[in-house]
N, CA, C and O of each residue as an XYZ file, in Angstrom:
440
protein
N     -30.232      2.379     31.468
C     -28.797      2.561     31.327
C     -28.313      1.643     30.213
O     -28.918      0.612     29.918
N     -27.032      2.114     29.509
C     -26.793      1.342     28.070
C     -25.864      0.804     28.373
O     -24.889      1.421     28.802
N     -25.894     -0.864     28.205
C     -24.564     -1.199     28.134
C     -23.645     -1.838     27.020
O     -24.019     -2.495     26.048
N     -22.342     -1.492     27.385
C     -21.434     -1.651     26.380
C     -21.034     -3.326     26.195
O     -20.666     -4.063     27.110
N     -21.209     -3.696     24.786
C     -20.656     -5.334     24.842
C     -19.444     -5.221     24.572
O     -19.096     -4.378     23.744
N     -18.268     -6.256     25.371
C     -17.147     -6.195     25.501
C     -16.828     -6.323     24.025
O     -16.022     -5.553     23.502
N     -17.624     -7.559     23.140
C     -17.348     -8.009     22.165
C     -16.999     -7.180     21.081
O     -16.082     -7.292     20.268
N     -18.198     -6.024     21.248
C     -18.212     -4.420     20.173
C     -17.432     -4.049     20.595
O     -16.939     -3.426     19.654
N     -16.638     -3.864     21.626
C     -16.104     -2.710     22.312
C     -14.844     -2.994     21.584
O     -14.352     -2.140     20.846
N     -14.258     -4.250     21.773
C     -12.799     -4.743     21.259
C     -13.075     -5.160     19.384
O     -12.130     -4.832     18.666
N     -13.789     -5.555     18.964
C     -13.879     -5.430     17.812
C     -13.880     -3.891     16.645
O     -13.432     -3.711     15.513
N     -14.749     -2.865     17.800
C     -14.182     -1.510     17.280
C     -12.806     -1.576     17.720
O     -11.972     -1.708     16.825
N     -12.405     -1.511     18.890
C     -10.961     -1.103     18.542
C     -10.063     -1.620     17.563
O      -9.051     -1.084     17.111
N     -10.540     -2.682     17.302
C      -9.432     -3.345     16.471
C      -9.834     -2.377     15.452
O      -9.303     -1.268     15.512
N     -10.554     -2.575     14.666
C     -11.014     -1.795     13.689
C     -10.370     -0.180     13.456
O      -9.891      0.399     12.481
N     -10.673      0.271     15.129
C      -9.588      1.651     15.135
C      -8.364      1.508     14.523
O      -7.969      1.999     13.465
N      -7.706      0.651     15.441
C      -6.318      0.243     14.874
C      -5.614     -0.229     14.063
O      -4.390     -0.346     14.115
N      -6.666     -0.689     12.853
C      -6.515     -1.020     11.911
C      -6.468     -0.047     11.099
O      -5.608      0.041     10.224
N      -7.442      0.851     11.303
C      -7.554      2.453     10.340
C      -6.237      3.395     10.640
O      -5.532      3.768      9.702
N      -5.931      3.777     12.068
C      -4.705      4.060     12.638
C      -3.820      3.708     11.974
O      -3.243      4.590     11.338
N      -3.282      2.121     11.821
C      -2.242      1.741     11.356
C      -2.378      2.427      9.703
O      -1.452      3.217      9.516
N      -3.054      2.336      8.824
C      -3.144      2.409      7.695
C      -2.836      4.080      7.187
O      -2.286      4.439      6.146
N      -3.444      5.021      8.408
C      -2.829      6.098      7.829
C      -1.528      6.137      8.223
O      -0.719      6.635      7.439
N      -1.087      5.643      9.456
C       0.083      5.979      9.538
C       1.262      5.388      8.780
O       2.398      5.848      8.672
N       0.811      4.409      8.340
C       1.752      3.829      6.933
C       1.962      4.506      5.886
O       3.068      4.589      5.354
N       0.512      5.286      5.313
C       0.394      6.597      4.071
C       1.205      8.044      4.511
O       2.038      8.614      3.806
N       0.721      8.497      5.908
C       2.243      9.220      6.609
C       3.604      8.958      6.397
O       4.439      9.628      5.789
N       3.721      7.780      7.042
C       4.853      7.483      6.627
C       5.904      7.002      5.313
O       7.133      7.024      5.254
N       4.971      6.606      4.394
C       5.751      6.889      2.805
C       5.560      8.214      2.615
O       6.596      8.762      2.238
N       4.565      8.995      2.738
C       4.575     10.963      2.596
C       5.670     11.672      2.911
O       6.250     12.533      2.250
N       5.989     11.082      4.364
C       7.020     11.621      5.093
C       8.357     11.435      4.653
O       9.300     12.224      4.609
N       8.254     10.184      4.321
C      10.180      9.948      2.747
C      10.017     10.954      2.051
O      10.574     12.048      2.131
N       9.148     10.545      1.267
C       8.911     11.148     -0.059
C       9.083     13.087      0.379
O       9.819     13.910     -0.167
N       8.330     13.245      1.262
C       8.811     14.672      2.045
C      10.461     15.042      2.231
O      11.075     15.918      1.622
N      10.798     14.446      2.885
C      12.715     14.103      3.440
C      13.200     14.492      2.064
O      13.756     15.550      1.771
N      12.827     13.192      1.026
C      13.394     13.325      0.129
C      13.452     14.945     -0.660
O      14.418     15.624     -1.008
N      12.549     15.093     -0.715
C      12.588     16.385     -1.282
C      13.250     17.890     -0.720
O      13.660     18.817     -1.420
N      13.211     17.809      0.633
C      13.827     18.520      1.395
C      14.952     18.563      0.745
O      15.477     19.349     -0.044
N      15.294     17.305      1.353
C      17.069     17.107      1.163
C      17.768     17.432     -0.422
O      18.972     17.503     -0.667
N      16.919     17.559     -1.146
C      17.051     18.198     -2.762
C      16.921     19.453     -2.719
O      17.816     20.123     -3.235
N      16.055     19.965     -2.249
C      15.697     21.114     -2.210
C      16.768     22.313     -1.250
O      17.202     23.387     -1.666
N      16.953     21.764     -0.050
C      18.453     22.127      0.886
C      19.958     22.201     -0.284
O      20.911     22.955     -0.093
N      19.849     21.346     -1.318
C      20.986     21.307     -1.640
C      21.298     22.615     -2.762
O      22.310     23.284     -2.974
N      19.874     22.627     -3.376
C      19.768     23.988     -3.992
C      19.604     25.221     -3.479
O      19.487     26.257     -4.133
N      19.594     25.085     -2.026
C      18.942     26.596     -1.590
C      17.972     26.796     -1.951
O      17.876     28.021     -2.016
N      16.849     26.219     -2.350
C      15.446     26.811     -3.077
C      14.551     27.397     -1.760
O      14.090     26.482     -1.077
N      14.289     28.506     -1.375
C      13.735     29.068     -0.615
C      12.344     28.811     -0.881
O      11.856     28.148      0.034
N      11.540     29.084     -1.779
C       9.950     28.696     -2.276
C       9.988     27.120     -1.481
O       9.282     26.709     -0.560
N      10.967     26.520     -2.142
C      10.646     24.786     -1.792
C      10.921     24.462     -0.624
O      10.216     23.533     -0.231
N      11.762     24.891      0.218
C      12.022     24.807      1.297
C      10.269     25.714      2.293
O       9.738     25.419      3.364
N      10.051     26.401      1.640
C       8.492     27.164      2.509
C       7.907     26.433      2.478
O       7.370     26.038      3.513
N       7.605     25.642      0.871
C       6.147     24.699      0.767
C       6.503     23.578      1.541
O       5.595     23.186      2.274
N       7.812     22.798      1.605
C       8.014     21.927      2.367
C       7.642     22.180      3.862
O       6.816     21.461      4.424
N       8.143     23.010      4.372
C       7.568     23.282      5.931
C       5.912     23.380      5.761
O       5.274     23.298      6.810
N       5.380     23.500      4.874
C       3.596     24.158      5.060
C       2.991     22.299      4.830
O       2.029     21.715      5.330
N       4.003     21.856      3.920
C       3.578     20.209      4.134
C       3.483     19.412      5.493
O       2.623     18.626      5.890
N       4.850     19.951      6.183
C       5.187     19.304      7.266
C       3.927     19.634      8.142
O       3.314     18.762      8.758
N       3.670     20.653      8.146
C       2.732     21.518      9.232
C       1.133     20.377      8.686
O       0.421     19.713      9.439
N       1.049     20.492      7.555
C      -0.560     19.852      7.520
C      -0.084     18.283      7.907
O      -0.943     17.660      8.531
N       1.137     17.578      7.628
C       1.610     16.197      8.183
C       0.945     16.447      9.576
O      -0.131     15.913      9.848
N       1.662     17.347     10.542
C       1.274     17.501     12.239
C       0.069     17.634     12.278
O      -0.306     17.350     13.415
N      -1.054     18.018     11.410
C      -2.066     18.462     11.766
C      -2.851     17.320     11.283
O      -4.070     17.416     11.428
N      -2.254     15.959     10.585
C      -3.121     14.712     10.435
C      -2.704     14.382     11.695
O      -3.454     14.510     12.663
N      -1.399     13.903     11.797
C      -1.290     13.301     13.029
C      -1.791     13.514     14.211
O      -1.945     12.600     15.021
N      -2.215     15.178     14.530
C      -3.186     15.650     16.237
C      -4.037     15.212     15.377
O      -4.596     14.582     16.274
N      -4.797     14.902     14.263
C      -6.211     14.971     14.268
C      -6.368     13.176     14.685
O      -7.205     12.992     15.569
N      -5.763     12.047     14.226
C      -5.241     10.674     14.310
C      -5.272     10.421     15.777
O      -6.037      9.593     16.271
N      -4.537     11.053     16.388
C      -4.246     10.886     17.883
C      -5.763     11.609     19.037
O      -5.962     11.226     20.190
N      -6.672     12.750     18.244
C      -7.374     12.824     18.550
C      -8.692     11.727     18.410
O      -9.467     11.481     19.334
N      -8.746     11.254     17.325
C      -9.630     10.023     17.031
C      -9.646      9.138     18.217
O     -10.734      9.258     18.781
N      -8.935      8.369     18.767
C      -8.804      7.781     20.354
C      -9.810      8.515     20.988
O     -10.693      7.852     21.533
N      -9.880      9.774     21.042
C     -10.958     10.044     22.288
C     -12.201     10.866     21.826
O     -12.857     11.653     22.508
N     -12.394     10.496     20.443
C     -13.669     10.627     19.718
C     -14.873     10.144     19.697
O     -15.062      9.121     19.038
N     -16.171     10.869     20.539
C     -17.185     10.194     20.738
C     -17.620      9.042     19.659
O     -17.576      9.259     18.448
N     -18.031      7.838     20.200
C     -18.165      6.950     18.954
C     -19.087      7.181     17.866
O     -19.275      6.415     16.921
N     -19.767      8.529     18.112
C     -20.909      9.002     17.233
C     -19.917     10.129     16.001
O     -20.137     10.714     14.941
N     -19.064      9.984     16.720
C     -18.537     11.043     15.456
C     -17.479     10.325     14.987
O     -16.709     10.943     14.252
N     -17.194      8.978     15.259
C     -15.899      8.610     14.637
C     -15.895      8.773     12.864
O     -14.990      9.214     12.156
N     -16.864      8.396     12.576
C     -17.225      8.502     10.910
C     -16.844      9.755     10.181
O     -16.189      9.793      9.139
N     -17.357     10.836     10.884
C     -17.117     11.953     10.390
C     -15.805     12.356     10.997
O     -15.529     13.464     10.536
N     -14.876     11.949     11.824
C     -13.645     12.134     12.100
C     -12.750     11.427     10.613
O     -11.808     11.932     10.003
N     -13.370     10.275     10.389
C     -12.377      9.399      9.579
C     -12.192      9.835      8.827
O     -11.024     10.078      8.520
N     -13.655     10.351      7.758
C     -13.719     10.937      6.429
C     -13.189     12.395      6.468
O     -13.277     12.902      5.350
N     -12.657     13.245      7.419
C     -12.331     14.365      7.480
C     -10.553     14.172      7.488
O      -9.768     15.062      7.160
N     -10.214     12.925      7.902
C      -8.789     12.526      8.114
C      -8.344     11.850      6.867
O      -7.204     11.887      6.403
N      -9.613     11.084      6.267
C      -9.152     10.631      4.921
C      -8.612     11.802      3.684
O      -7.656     11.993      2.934
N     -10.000     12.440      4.074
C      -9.601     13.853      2.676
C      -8.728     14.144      3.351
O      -7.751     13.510      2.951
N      -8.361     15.006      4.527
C      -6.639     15.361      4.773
C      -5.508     14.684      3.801
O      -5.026     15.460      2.976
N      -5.032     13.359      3.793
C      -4.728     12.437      3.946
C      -4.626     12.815      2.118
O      -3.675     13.108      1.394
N      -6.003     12.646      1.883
C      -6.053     12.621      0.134
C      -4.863     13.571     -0.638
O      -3.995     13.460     -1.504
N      -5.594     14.852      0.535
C      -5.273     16.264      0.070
C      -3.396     16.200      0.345
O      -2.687     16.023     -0.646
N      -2.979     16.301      1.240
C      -1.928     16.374      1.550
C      -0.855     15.139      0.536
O       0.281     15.496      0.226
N      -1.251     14.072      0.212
C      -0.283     13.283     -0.731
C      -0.436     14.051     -2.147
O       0.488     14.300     -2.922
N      -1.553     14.313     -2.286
C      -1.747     14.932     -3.601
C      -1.093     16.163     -3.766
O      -0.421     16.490     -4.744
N      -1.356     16.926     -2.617
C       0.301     18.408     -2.632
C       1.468     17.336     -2.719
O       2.237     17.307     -3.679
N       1.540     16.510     -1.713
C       3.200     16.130     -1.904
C       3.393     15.791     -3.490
O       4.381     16.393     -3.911
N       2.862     15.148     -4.320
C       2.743     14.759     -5.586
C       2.772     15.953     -6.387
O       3.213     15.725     -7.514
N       2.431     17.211     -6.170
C       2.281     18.183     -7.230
C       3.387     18.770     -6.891
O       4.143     19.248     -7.737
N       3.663     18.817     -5.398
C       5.162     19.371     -5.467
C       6.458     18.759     -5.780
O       7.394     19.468     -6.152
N       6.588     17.338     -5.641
C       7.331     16.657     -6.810
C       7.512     16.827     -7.849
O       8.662     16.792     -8.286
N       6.181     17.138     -8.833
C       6.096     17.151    -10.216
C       6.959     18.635    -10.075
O       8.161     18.536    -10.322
N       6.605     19.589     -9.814
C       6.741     20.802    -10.020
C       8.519     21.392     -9.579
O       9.238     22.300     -9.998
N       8.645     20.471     -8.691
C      10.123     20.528     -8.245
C      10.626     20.522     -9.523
O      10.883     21.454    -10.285
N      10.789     18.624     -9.714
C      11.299     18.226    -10.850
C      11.707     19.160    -12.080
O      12.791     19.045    -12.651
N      10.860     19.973    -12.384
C      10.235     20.635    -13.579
C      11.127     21.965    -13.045
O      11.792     22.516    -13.923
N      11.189     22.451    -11.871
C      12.166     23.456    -11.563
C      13.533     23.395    -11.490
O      14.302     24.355    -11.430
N      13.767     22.393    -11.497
C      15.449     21.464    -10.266
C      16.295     21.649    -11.939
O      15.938     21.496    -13.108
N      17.513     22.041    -11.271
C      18.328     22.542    -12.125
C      18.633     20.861    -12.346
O      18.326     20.084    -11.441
N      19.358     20.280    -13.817
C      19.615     18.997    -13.931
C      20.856     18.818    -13.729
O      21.637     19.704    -14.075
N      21.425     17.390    -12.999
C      22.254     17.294    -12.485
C      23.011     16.792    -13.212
O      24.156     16.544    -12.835
């Protein structure tokens, strides 16, 4: 029978929670930077921008179940959980970033 050292046990978690905290900090500047654009985008009526914005929001929810799923991730797969949450993570700021640029570049000037 295998046993668990308390010492590993709480040193991964910290470690969890350290990774935890860090995306949810990159969420959470995404998520301004998201607002923000909304709230530009609402003011124009832009229907396109207002879609891509909801399809952002939707992959946002779908880091966060994947984040909240990590907690009860066999410890054999946490690795390949992380790196699958990182590229999310990559992917999704990098839309928010292209849809900035591209706003910008659309947005009537004020």
């Amino acid at each position: 029978m295998a046993t668990t050292n308390p010492q590993s046990s709480a040193a991964q978690g910290a470690a969890l929670k350290g990774y935890e905290d860090k995306i949810k900090a990159q969420l959470k500047e995404a998520k301004a930077r998201l607002d923000l654009l909304e709230a530009k985008a609402s003011e124009h009526t832009a229907q396109a921008e207002i879609t891509a914005i909801n399809s952002l929001k939707t992959a946002r929810q779908n880091i966060d179940r994947k984040l909240q799923d990590l907690k009860t991730t066999h410890d054999a797969q946490v690795a390949r959980a992380k790196a699958s949450i990182d590229a999310d993570v990559a992917t999704f700021r990098a839309s928010i970033d292209d849809f900035a640029t591209k706003f910008k570049t659309h947005s009537p000037e004020e």
